[in-house]
Structure formats: structure tokens, C-alpha cells
C-alpha positions in Angstrom: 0.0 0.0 0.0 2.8 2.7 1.1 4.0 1.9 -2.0 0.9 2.7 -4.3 0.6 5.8 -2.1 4.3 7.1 -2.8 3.4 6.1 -6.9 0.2 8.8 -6.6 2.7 11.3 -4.9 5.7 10.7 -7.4 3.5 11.7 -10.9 0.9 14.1 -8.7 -1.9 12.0 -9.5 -4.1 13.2 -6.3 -7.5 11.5 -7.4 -5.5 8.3 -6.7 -3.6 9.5 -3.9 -7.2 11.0 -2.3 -8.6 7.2 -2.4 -5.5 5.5 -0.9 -5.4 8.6 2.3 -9.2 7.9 2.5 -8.6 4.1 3.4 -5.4 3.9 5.1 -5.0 7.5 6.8 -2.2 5.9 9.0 0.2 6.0 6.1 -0.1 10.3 5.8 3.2 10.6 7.5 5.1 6.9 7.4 8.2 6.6 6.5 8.8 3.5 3.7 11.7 1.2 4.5 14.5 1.9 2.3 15.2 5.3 1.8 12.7 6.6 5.1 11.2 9.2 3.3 7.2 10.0 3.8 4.8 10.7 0.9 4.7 14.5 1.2 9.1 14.4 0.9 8.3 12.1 -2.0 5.6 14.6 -3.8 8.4 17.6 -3.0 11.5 15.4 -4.7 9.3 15.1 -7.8 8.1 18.8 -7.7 3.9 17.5 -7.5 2.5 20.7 -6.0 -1.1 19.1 -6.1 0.4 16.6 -4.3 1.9 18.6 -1.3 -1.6 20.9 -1.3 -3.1 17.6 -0.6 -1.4 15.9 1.8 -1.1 19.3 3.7 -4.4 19.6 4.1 -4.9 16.4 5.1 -2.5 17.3 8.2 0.3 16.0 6.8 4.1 16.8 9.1 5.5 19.3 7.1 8.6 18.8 9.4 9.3 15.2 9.3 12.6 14.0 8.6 14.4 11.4 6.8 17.1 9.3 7.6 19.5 11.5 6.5 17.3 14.5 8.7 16.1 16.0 5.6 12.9 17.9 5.9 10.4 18.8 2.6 11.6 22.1 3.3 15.6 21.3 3.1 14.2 19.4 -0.7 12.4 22.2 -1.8 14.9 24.8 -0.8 17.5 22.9 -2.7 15.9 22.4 -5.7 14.5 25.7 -5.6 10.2 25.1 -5.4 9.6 28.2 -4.6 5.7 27.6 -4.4 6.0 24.6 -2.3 8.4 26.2 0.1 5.7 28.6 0.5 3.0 26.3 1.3 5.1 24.0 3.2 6.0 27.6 5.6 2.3 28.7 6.0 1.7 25.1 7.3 4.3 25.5 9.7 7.4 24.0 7.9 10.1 25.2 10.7 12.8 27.6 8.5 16.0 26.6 10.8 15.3 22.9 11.1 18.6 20.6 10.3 19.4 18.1 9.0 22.2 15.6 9.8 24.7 17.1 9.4 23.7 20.3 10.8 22.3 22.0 7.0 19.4 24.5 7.9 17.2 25.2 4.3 18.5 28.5 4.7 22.5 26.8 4.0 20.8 24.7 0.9 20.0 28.3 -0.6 22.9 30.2 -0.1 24.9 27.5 -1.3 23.0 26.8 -4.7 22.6 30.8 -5.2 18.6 30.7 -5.2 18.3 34.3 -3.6 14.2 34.3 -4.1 14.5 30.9 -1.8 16.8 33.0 0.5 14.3 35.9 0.9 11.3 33.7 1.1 12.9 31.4 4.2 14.3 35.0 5.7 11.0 36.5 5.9 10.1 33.7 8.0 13.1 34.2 9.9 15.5 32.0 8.9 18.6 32.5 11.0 21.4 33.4 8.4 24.1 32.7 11.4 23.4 29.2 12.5 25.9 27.2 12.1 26.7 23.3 11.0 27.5 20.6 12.8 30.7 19.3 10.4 32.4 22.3 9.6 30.3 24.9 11.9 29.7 26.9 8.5 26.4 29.3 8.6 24.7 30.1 5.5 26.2 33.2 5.5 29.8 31.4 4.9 27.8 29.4 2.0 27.4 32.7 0.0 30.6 34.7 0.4 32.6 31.3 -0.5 30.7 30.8 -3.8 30.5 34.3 -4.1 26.7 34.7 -4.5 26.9 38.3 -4.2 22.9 39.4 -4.4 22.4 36.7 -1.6 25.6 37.7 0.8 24.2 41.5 0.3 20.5 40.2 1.7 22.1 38.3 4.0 23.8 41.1 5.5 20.6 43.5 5.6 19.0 40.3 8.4 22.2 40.1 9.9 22.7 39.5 13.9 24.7 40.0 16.7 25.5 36.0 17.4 27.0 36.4 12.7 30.7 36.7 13.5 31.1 36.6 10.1 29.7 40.2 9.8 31.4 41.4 12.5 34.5 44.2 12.2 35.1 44.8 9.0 32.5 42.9 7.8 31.8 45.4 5.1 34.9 45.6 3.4 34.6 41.4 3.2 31.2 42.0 1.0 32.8 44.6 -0.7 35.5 42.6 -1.5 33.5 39.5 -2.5 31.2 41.7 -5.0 34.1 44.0 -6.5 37.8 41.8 -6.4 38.9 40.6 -9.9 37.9 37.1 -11.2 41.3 35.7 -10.8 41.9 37.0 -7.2 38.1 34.8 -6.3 40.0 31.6 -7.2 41.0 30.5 -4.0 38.5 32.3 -2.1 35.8 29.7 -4.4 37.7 26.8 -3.7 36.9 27.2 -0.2 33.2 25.6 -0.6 34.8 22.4 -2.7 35.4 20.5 0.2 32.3 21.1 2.0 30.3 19.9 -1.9 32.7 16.5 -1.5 31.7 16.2 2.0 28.0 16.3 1.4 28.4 13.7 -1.5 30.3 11.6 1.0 27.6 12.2 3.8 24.8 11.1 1.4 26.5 7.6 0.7 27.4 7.8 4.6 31.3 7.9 3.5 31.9 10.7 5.4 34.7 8.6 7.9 36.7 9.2 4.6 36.9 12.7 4.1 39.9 13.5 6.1 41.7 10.8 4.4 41.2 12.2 1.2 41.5 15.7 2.2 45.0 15.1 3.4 45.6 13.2 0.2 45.1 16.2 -1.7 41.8 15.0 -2.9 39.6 18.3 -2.0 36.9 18.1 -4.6 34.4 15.0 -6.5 35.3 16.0 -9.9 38.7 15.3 -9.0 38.4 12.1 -7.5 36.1 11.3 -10.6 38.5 11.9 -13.0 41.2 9.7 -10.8 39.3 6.8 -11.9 40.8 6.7 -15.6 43.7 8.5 -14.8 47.5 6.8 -14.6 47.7 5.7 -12.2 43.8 5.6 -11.6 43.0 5.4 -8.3 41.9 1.8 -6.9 41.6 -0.4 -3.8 45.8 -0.3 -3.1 45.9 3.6 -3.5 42.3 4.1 -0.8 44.4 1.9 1.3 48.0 3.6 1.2 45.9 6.9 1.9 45.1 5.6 4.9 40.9 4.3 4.3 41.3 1.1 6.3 38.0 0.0 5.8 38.0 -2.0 2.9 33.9 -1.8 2.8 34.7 2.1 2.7 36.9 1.3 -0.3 34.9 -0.1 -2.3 32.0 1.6 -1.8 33.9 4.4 -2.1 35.1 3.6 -5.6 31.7 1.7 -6.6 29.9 5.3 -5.9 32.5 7.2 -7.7 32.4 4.8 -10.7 28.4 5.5 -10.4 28.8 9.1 -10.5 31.3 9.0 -13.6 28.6 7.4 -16.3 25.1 9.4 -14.9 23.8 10.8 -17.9 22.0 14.2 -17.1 18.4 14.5 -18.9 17.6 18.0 -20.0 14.1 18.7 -19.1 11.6 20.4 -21.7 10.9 23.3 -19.5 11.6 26.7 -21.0 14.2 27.4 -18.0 17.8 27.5 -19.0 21.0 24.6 -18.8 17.8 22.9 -16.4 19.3 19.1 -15.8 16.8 17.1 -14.1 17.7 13.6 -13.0 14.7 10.9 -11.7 15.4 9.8 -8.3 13.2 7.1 -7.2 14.7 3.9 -5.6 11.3 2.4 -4.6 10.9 -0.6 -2.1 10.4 -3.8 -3.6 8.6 -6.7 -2.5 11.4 -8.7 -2.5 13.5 -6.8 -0.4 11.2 -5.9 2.3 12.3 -8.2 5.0 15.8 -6.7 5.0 15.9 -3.4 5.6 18.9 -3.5 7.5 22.0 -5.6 7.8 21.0 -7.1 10.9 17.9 -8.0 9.5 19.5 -9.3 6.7 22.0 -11.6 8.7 19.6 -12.7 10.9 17.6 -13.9 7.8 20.3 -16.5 7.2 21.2 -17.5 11.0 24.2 -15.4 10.3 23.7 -11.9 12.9 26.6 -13.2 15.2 28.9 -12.1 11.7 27.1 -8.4 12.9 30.6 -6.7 14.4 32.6 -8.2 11.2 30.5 -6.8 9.1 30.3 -3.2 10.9 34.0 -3.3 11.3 34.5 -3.6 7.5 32.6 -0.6 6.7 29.6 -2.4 5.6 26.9 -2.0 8.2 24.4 -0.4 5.8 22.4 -3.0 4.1 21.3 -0.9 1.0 25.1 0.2 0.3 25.9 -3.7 0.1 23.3 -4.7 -2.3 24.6 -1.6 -4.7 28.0 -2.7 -4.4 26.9 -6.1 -5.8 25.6 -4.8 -8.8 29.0 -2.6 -9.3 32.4 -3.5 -10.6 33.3 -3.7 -7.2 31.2 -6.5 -5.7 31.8 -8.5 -2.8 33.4 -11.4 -3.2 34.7 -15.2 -1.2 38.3 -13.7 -1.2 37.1 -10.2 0.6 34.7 -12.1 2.8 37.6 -14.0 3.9 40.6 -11.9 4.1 38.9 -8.9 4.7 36.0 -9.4 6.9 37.5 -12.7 8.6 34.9 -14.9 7.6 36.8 -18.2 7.7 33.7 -20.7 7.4 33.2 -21.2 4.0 29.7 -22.3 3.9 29.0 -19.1 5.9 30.3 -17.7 2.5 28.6 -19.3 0.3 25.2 -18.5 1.9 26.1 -15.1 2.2 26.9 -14.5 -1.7 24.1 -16.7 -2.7 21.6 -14.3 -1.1 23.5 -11.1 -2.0 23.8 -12.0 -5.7 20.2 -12.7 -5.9 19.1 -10.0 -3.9 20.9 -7.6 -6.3 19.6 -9.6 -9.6 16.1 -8.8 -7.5 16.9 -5.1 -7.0 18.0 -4.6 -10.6 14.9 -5.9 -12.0 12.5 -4.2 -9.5 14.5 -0.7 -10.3 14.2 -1.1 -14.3 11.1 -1.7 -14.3 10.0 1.3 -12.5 12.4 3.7 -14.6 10.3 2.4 -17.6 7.3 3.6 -16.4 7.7 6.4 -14.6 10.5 7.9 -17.1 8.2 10.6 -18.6 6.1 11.0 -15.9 8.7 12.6 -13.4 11.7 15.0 -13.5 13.2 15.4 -10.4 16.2 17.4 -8.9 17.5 15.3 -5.7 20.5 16.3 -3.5 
């Protein structure tokens, strides 16, 4: 059922979604079981304003959170729905809510340069000074490091006494920001890179890596990307001189890059400019139901007490595992016993037997609903 109702959310069809609400009001704010998100962060992913107006006035939580702590409003702020951030703040959408890793809305919009999204969340006082929880950045760093001028300039206008950032000479920093020469902004830019890897890393919950690569000079994704081909490219060996002991982390490390290299961007009809809309849904399948987690998923086969191996690898998250399966990095007898310490070779065998087939599962359940939802949503995801 939750999934049917996440279907009528993803292509706005509210006629449908109406019926399903109607029967099984219980599911207005559940989470589903792989990626945790409810039907209203669903129908503000695939930009289904119908769909949020709905489930709104149906009393939908317009501050429930994801796994990753992700409210509708952090989505919308991101992506830039200007009309459903409205809506979502009239219905009490709270404008300094973070996620995480500490991200308020307020960061997502300063960071992207969508100054309309700035002003809107400001006017419900959004507080341009909070700070993160990784770097302690505050929207207000966001702007002046990618130099979003218009926004750093509003920013400053709603300005507090807790902003150190504006404090002193504050002025002559904006000044400085708006006016200096395009060659003296270069390393003044660079300093958001890291935090752009660092959210890509927090997403696939790599983040345990980002020192590692930071102090192997590795300070931005398109650079790691690019690695890949390179000579030498960067592999297993080089994760491991640079100090990623994990060997989970590793792979999954270099199974999400490899990912990231060969997405093909879609280019959306809309009349809006260089717009590149990607389709984001993952939904649960049948199949894969009973494991939602690794423990779960162990304890399927008689196998939990392998729990703490598994963890100490780097491969505690269930979903990550069944990706790397379908990757060029899959797991394999020789990692499962030099790596994670699995000695028992039917222990092994039962593991890859169910992995392999839960990935052959996956792959089908996920083509499938590409096909038929391909021209029925664009969405923009994080």
C-alpha cells in the first residue's frame, strides 16, 4: 500500500492519492523502509505541487525527517520550489530545522545561489548565522565562498549580533566579495569544494573518509572522478596507502565514484535555462522488504553473530551492500575472507548466494520502474 501511495505522490496523481489517504489514513506521515522518506518528501522530490496541497491539508508533518534528517523544506529549498516552500512555511514548515549534518534550508539556498528561496525562508526568519555541525559553516559562509553576491548583500541587511562573520570589517569582506577581480576569487571559491565532496560523502554515509582524502590532496568529487581513468587511476591499493582502512569504505567508495562517472543528465523540456533534471526514485520492492537492514539481513540467514565483522568492514548499511553487488566492485569469497575474517566457507557461500540474488532482484524491480515512470517525473535530488 505505502508503496501505491508514494506512486500517486511521485506523478501528482491526487485523485489516486485522495482514495489511498481515505482508506489507510495511518500511512499520511510513514516513513517507507528503504530510503525513510514520507509521501509529502516524495511529492516535494518530484516537484507534484497538487500533491503537497493535498497531503497538507490532510495534516500532513511538514517537518518530518528522513534518515539522513532531511525535511520537505531542506528538498524544496535545494531544488528551488519556490511555491511549495511557501505552502510547506504557511503550514508550519520550521525555516532553521537541520538536518544531519547540521544544514538548515537557509544553507541549501545560499549554497545553490537561489536568492528568491533565500528571501522567502528569511521573511520567515530564517537565522542566516546558525551554524553546522561538520564544519560549523552558517549560511552566510555558504554565500561569500561561492561568491553569491545578491544573496551575501540580503544576507547582510537580516544580519545579527550572534554572525561573526559580519562582525568588524564585515563590510569591506562583502565589498571585496562583489568588486575583487575574477582571478583574485580563485581561492576564495575553492573554499566551498570540500564542503560539496563532504555532502556527497555524507549522502552515501562515507563521510569517515573525508579526512583521508582531504589530506591526500583529494579536496573536490570532480577530481576524484576523474582519478578513476587516470595513470595511475586510483583503486583499492591507492584508498588503502591513503590511509581508508575500511576495505567496505573502499569499495563503496570507488563503486559510488564509478556511479557518478557514467550518470547521464536529462535535459528537461521546461523553457528554463542549462535545467538538468535527473529521476530519483529507488522504490521498495517486495522482494526486499524483510531486509531493511543488515542485521535483518543476517539474521535472515542464521548469520547476525557475523554483525561486528560486518560493521568493522565498513559495511553496516544494508542498501550500500546490495549496490556494491551490482557494481564492478562487488563482494566477493576472497574479501569475505581476508577482509572481513569470515573463515567458514559455507558461511560464505550462503552469504553471496543471497546477496547476488538479492541484487539480480533489485536490478529488476529498479528497471522496471524507470520504464514507467520515465516521462512521468523529473526530479532534482541532493
Amino acid at each position: 500500500m505505502i508503496e501505491e501511495i508514494h506512486k500517486a505522490c511521485r506523478i501528482g496523481d491526487t485523485q489516486m492519492l485522495s482514495q489511498l489517504i481515505s482508506k489507510h489514513p495511518e500511512y499520511l506521515n510513514q516513513n517507507d523502509s528503504k530510503l525513510g522518506w514520507c509521501p509529502l518528501y516524495r511529492s516535494v522530490v518530484c516537484n507534484q505541487l497538487s500533491s503537497v496541497e493535498y497531503l497538507l491539508k490532510q495534516g500532513a508533518d511538514a517537518n518530518t525527517q528522513n534518515r539522513l534528517g532531511e525535511s520537505p523544506l531542506h528538498q524544496a529549498s535545494y531544488n528551488n520550489y519556490k511555491d511549495i516552500a511557501f505552502i510547506l512555511l504557511e503550514h508550519g514548515a520550521c525555516p532553521n530545522i537541520s538536518q544531519n549534518d547540521g544544514d538548515t534550508p537557509l544553507h541549501h539556498a545560499c549554497l545553490r545561489g537561489h536568492y528568491e528561496m533565500a528571501e522567502l525562508l528569511l521573511k520567515y526568519h530564517a537565522d542566516p548565522c546558525k551554524p553546522n555541525k561538520v564544519l560549523c559553516k552558517t549560511p552566510v559562509d555558504y554565500a561569500i565562498e561561492n561568491n553569491h553576491t545578491q544573496i551575501i548583500q540580503l544576507l547582510h541587511q537580516k544580519k545579527n549580533k550572534s554572525c561573526a562573520t559580519f562582525e568588524g570589517d564585515s563590510s569591506s569582506l562583502t565589498k571585496e566579495t562583489t568588486f575583487e577581480p575574477e582571478c583574485e576569487k580563485t581561492s576564495r571559491s575553492r573554499l566551498g569544494m570540500p564542503n560539496q565532496l563532504l555532502m556527497w560523502l555524507i549522502k552515501f554515509k562515507l563521510e569517515e573518509t573525508y579526512e583521508n582524502l582531504l589530506q591526500s590532496g583529494y579536496d573536490d568529487l570532480p577530481t576524484l572522478i576523474s582519478q578513476l581513468h587516470a595513470n595511475p587511476p586510483l583503486s583499492l591499493e591507492s584508498l588503502k596507502t591513503m590511509g581508508i582502512s575500511k576495505p567496505g569504505h573502499r569499495l563503496r567508495l570507488l563503486a559510488r565514484l564509478e556511479d557518478e562517472s557514467i550518470r547521464k543528465p536529462r535535459i528537461s523540456n521546461s523553457k528554463s535555462l542549462n535545467k538538468i533534471t535527473w529521476c530519483v526514485n529507488i522504490p521498495p520492492s517486495p522482494g526486499l522488504e524483510f531486509s531493511a537492514s543488515m542485521e535483518d539481513f543476517l539474521d535472515s540467514l542464521g548469520l547476525k553473530n557475523l554483525l561486528n565483522k560486518f560493521i568493522e568492514a565498513g559495511l553496516d548499511d544494508y542498501e550500500q551492500v546490495v549496490f556494491l553487488m551490482g557494481s564492478n566492485y562487488p563482494i566477493t569469497d576472497d574479501i569475505l575472507y581476508k577482509e572481513i575474517g569470515i573463515e567458514k566457507i559455507g558461511y560464505r557461500h550462503r552469504l553471496l548466494s543471497r546477496l547476488n540474488e538479492e541484487a539480480v532482484i533489485k536490478k529488476k524491480f529498479l528497471k522496471i520502474e524507470r520504464d514507467d515512470i520515465r516521462s512521468a517525473c523529473e526530479c532534482i535530488l541532493m
